[in-house]
C-alpha positions as CSV (number, residue, x, y, z in Angstrom):
1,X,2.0,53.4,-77.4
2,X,2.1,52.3,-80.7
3,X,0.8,56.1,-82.0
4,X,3.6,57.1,-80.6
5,X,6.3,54.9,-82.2
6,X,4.7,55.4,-85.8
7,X,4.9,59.4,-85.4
8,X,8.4,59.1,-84.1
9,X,9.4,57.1,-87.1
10,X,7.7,59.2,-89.3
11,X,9.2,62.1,-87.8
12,X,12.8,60.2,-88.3
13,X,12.2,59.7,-91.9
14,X,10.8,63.1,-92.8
15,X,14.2,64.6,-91.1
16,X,16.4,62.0,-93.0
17,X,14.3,63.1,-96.4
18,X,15.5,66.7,-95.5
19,X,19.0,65.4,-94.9
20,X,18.5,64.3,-98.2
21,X,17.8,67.1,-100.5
22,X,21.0,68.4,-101.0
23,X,21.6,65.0,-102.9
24,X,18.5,64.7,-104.7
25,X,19.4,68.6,-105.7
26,X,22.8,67.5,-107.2
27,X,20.9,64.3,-108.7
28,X,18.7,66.8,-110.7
29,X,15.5,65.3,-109.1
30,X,14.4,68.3,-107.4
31,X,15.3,72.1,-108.6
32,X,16.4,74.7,-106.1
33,X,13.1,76.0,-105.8
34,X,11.1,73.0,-105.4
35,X,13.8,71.3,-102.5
36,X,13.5,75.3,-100.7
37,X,9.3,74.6,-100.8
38,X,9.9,70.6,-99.6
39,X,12.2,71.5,-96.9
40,X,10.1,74.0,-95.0
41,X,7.2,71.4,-95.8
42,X,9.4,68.2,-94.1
43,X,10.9,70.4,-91.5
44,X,6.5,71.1,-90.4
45,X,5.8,67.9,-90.7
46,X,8.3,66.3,-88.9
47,X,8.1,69.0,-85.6
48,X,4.3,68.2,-86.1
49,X,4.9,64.5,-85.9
50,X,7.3,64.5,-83.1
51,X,4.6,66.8,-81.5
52,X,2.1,64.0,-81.8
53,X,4.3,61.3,-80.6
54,X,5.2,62.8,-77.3
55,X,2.0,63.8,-77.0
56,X,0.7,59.7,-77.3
57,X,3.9,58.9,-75.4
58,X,2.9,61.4,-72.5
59,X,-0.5,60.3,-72.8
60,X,0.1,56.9,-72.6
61,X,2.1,57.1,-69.3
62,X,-0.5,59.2,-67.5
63,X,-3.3,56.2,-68.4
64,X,-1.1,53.7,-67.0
65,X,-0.1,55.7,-64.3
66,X,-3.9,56.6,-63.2
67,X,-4.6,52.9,-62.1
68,X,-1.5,52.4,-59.8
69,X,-2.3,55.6,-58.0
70,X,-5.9,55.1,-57.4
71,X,-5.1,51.5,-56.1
72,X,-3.1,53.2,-53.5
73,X,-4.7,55.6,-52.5
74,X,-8.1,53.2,-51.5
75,X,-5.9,50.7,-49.9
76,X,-5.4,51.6,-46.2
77,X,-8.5,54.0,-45.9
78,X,-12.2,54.5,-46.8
79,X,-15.2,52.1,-47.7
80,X,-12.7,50.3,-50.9
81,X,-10.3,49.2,-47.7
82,X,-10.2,45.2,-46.8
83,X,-10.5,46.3,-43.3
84,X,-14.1,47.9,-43.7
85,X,-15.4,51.5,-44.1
86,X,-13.7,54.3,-42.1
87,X,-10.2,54.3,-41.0
């Protein structure tokens, strides 16, 4: 889980960076050019990163998920029942 909550913040940042340029532009920190190269760079990076943190955040809830169902499904039936093997 915690994959998933440093892409997501990273993702967040690297869209608030973008959000950004237009002052760092008027600062005279980046020239036209360089902010046009830097935001088609942030706006890949950050739709990678939110890519990676639902991906861990999907990931993550199938794992946990996994054990709950295979509990169940050995409970009333089978040689993993209390009540023996067989139904």
């Amino acid at each position: 889980m915690r994959t998933s909550k440093v892409s997501g913040v990273l993702a967040a940042f690297a869209c608030a960076v973008c959000c950004a340029l237009p002052i760092l532009i008027a600062a005279g920190v980046l020239t036209t050019a360089g902010a046009a190269l830097l935001q088609q760079t942030l706006l890949a990076v950050a739709a990678g990163l939110a890519a990676v943190a639902l991906g861990a955040w999907w990931l993550h809830r199938r794992r946990t998920a996994q054990p709950a169902v295979a509990a169940a499904s050995t409970a009333g039936c089978g040689c993993g029942a209390p009540a023996g093997c067989g139904c």
